[in-house]
C-alpha positions as CSV (number, residue, x, y, z in Angstrom):
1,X,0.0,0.0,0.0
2,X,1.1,3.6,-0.7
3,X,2.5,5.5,2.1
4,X,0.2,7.9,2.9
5,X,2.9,10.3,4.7
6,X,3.7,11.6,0.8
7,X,0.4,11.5,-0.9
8,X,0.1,15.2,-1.4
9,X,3.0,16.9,-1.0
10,X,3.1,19.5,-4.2
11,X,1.0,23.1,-4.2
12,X,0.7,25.4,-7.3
13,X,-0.3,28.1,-6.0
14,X,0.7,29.9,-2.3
15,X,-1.0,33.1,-0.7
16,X,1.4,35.6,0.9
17,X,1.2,39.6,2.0
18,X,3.7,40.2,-0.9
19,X,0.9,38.2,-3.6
20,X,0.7,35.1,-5.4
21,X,3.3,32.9,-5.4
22,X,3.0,30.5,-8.9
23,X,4.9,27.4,-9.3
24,X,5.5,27.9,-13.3
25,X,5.0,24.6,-14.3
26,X,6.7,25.4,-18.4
27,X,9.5,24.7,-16.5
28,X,8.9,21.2,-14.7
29,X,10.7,19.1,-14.4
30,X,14.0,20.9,-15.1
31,X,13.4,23.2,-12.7
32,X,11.3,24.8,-9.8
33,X,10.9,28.1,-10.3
34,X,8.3,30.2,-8.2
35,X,7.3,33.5,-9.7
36,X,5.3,36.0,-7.3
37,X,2.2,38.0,-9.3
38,X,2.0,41.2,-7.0
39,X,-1.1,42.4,-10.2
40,X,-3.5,41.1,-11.8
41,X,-2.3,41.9,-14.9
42,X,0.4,39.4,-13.9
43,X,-2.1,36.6,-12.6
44,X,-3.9,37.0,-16.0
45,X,-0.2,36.7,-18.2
46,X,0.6,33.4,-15.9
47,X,-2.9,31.9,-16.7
48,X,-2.8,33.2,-20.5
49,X,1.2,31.6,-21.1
50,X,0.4,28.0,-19.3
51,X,2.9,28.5,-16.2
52,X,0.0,27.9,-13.8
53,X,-2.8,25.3,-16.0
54,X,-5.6,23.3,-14.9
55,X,-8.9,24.4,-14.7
56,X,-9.9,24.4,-10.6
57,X,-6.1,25.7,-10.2
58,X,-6.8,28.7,-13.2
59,X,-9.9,29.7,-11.2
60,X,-8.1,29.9,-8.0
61,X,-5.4,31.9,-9.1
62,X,-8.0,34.5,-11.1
63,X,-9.7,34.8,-8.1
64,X,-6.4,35.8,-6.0
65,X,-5.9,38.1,-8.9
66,X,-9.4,39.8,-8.2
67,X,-7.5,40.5,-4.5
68,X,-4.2,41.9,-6.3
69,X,-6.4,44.1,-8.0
70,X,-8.5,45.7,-5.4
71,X,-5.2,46.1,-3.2
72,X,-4.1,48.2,-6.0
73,X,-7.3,50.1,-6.9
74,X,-8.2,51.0,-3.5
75,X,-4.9,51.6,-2.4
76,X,-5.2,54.7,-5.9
77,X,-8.7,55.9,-5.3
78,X,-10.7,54.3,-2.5
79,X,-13.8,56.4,-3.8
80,X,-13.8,54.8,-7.8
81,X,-12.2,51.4,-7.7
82,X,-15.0,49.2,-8.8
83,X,-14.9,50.0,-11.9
84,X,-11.1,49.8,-12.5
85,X,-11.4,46.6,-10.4
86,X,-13.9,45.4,-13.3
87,X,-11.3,46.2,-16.1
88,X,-8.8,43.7,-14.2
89,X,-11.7,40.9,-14.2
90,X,-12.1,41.8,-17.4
91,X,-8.5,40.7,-18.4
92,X,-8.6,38.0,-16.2
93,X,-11.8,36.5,-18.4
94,X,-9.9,36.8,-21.9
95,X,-6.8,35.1,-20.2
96,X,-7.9,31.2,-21.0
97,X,-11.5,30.9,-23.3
98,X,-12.8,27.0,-22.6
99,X,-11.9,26.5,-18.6
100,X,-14.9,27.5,-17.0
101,X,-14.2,27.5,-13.8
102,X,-11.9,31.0,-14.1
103,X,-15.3,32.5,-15.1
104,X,-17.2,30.7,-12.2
105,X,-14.7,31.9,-9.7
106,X,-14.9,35.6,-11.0
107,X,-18.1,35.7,-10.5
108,X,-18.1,34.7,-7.3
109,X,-15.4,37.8,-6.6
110,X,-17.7,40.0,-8.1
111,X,-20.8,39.2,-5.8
112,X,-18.2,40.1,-2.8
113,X,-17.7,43.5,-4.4
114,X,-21.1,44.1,-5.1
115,X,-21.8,44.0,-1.5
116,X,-18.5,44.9,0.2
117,X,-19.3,48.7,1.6
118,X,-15.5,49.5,3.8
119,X,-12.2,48.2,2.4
120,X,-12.5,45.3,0.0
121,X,-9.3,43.3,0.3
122,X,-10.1,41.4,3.5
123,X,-13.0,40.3,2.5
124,X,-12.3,39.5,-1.1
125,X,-9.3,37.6,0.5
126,X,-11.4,35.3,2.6
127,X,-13.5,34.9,-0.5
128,X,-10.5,33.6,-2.3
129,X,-9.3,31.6,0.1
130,X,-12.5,29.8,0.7
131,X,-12.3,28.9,-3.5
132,X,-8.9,27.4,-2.6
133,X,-10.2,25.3,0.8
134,X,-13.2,24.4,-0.9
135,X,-11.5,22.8,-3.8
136,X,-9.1,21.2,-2.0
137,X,-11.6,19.6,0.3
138,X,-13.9,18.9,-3.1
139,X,-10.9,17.0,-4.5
140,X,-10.5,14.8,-1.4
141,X,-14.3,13.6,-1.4
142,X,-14.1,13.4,-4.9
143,X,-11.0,10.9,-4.5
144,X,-13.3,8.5,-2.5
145,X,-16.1,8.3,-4.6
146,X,-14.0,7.7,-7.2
147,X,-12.1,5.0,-5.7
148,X,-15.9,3.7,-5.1
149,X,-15.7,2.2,-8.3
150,X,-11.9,0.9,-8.5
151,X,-12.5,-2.2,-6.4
152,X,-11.8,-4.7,-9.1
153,X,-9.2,-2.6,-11.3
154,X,-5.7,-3.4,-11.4
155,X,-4.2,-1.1,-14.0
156,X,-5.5,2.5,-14.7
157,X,-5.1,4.9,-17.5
158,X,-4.8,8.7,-17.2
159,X,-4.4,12.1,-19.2
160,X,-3.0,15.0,-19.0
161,X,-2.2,16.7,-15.2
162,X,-5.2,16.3,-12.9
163,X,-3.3,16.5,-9.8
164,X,-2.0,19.1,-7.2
165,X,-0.6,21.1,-9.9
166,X,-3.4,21.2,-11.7
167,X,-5.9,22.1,-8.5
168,X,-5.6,23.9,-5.5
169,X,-4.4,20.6,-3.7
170,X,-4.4,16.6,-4.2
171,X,-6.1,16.4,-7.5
172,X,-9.2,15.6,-9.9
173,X,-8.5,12.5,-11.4
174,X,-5.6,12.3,-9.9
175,X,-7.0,12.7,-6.8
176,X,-9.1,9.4,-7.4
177,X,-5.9,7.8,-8.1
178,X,-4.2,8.8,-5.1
179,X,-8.0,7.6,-2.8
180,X,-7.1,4.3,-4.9
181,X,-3.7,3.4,-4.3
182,X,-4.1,4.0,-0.9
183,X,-6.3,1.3,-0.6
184,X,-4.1,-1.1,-2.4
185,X,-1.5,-1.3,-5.5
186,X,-2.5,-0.3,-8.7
187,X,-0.6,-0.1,-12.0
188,X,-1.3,3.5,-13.1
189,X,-0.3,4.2,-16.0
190,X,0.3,8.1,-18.0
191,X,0.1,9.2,-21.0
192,X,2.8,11.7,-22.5
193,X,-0.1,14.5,-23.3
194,X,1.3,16.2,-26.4
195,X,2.2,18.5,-27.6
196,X,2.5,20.1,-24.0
197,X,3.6,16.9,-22.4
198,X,2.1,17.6,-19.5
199,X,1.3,13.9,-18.7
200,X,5.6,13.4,-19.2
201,X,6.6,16.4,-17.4
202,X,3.7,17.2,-14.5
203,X,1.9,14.2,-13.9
204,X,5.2,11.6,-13.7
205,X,7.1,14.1,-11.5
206,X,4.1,15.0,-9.1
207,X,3.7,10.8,-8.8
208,X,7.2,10.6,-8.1
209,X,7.1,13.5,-5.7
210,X,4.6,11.3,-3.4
211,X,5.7,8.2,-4.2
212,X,3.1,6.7,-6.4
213,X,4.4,4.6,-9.1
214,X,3.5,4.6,-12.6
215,X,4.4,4.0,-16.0
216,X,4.8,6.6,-18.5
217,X,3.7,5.7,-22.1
218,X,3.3,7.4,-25.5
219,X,0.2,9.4,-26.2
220,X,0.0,6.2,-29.9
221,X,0.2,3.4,-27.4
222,X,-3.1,4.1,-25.5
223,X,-4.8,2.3,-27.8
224,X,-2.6,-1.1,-27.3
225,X,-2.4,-0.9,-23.9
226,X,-6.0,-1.3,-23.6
227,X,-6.2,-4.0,-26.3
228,X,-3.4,-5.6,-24.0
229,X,-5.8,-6.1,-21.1
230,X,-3.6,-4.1,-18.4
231,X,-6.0,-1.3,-17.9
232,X,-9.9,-1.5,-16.9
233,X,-10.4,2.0,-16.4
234,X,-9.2,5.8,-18.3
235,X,-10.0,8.6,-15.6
236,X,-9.5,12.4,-16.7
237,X,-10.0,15.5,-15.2
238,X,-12.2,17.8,-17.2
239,X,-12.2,21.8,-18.1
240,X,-15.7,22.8,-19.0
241,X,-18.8,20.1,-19.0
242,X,-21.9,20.5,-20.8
243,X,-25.3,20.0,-19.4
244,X,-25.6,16.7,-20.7
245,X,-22.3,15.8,-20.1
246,X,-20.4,16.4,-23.1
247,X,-17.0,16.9,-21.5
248,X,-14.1,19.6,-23.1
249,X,-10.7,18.5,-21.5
250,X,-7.2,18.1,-23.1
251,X,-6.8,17.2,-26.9
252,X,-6.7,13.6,-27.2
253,X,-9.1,12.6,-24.6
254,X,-11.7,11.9,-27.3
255,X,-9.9,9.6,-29.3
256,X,-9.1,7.7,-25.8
257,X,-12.8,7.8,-25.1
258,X,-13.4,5.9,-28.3
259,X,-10.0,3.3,-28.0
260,X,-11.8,2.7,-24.6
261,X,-15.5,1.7,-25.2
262,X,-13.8,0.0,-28.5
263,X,-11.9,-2.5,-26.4
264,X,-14.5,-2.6,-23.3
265,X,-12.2,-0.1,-20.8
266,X,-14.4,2.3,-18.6
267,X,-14.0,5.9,-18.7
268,X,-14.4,8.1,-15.7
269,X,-14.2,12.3,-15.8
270,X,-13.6,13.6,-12.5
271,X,-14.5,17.6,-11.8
272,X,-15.9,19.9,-9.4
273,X,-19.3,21.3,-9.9
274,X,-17.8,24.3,-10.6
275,X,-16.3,22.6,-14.1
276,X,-20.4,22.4,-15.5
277,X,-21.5,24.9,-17.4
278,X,-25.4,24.2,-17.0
279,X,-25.9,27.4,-19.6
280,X,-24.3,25.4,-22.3
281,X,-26.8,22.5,-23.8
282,X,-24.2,20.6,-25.9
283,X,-20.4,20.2,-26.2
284,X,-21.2,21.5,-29.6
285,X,-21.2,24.6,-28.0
286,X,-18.2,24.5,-26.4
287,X,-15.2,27.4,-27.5
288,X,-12.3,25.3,-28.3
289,X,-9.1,27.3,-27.6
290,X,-6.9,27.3,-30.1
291,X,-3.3,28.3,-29.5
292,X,0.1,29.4,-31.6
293,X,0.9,27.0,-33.9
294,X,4.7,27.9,-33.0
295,X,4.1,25.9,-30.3
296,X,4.3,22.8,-32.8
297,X,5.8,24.2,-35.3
298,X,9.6,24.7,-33.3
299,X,11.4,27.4,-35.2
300,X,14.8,25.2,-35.1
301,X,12.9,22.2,-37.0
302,X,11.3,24.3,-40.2
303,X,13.3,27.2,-42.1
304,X,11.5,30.3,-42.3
305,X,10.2,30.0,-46.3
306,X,8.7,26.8,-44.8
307,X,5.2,25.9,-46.1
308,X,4.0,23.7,-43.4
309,X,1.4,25.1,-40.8
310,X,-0.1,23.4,-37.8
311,X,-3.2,23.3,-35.9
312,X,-3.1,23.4,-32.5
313,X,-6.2,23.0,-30.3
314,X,-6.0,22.5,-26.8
315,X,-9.2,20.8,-25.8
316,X,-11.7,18.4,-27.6
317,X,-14.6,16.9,-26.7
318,X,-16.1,13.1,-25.4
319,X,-19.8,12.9,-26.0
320,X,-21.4,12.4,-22.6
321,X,-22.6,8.6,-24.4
322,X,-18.7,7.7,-24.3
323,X,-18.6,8.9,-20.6
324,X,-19.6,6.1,-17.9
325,X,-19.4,7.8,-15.0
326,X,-18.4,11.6,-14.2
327,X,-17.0,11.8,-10.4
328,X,-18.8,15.4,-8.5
329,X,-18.3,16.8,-4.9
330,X,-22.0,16.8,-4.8
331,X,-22.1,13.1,-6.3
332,X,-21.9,10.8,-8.9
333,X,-23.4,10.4,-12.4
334,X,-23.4,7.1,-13.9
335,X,-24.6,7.4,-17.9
336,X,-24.7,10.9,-18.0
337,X,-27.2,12.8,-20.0
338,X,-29.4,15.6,-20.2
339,X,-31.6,13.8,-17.8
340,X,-29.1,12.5,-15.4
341,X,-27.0,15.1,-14.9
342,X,-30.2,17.2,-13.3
343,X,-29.5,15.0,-10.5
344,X,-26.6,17.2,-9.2
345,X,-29.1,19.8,-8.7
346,X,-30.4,18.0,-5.7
């Protein structure tokens, strides 16, 4: 059994009197460098260039931003900060476009100002905080639901980073995986996550950081693994759901959603409440972020004259009918759907 002593051991994020103290995770595993935001302006360029990711630990970190931002606003005119408070939020909603939870944690922030009559950092603070404790806490039950359904599984398959980094603490999916192996061995396994690598670079080092084995694997050999046998369940986090439980998350979960129900492997997303958009019908409707193709094209790799392009979107998106289960701090959906999912409402 895993020793429990170093199941959570990594933070992204880290509130201080001097501001937000960001673990940039571009540069895992090389190196761990912390970068302090003291604006929002630099909350919202962290979130916008991928050194803090994941969609619980972007809407965390907007929301400290929301505090950095009425520090400095009140702190220049204590009579007219709301409304250069609202630019900031403004800039902190354009920083990522398919994460919903940045925009679900904003708005929270912005029913505190609405009400807030005296100085608003204290209280925008304990408004931000709460975000972080809540998710943190979210993940934990989350874990054990999710580990509900392990019982029988012996090898599990996962995507992306999920985890601490990716959170405010112990992790989505991951955190399911961390409630499982702690109530016996498992073989996890990891994809690579290209073209990021986040899977390679985030998910294998925060493993190895708390002593969880696993197996790293191409993102091509997903596919075979199952085919193999060694895997009876795929569990990833998720960054926006639908309403009937079409679910956006990193690029490449779709085509492990189909390898999976191909080959008789179950597939679990695992997301705070906060992750469903309930205005959104279909994943249809979904923005898809797409990002600079430079970030696949490397500029050492193709001469400048070179006609090759690239497409490079972040996210796609599993049809809820691929989904089994999705894993909620307010419960569990089995076969979601339109219908099913109104069950969270409860």
């Amino acid at each position: 059994m895993t020793n429990t002593s170093y199941i959570d051991s990594v933070r992204a994020l880290q509130w201080s009197d001097d501001g937000l103290l960001v673990l940039d995770q571009r540069q895992l595993p090389a190196r761990i460098v912390h970068e302090n935001c003291r604006t929002a302006a630099d909350v919202a360029d962290t979130i916008a260039s991928m050194r803090v990711r994941g969609a619980p630990a972007i809407g965390i970190a907007a929301a400290y931003g929301v505090v950095l931002a009425a520090r400095e606003r009140f702190t220049q005119n204590p009579l007219d900060w709301r409304s250069a408070v609202e630019h900031d939020l403004q800039r902190l909603a354009r920083s990522r476009p398919t994460a919903v939870n940045l925009f679900w944690a904003l708005e929270r922030m912005r029913a505190v100002i609405r009400r807030v009559n005296t100085e608003p950092v204290a209280p925008l603070l304990a408004e931000a905080i709460a975000i972080h404790e809540e998710d943190i806490a979210a993940n934990r039950h989350m874990g054990e639901l999710g580990a509900d359904y392990l019982a029988n599984a012996a090898g599990i398959l996962t995507h992306c980073n999920t985890g601490s980094l990716a959170t405010g603490g112990y992790g989505t999916a991951l955190g399911v995986i961390r409630s499982a192996c702690q109530r016996g061995p498992r073989n996890i396994f990891a994809t690579e996550t290209r073209p990021w690598s986040q899977g390679a670079r985030l998910t294998v080092w925060e493993l190895n950081k708390d002593r969880i084995p696993a197996t790293l694997i191409a993102d091509s050999a997903a596919a075979f693994l199952m085919q193999s046998g060694r895997v009876q369940w795929v569990i990833v986090g998720a960054d926006r759901i639908a309403a009937n439980g079409d679910t956006a998350n990193k690029i490449g979960t779709y085509a492990l959603a189909v390898a999976a129900r191909h080959h008789g492997v179950r597939f679990m997303v695992v997301a705070p409440m906060s992750t469903i958009d309930w205005d959104t019908a279909q994943g249809e409707k979904i923005e898809i972020e797409e990002r600079d193709s430079r970030e696949l094209l490397a500029e050492n790799l193709l001469a400048p004259d070179s006609v090759i392009s690239a497409w490079n979107p972040v996210f796609d998106v599993t049809p809820a009918t691929l989904i089994d289960v999705i894993v909620t701090e307010r419960g569990v959906v089995e076969q979601p759907s339109s219908q099913t999912m109104q069950r969270l409402f409860g």
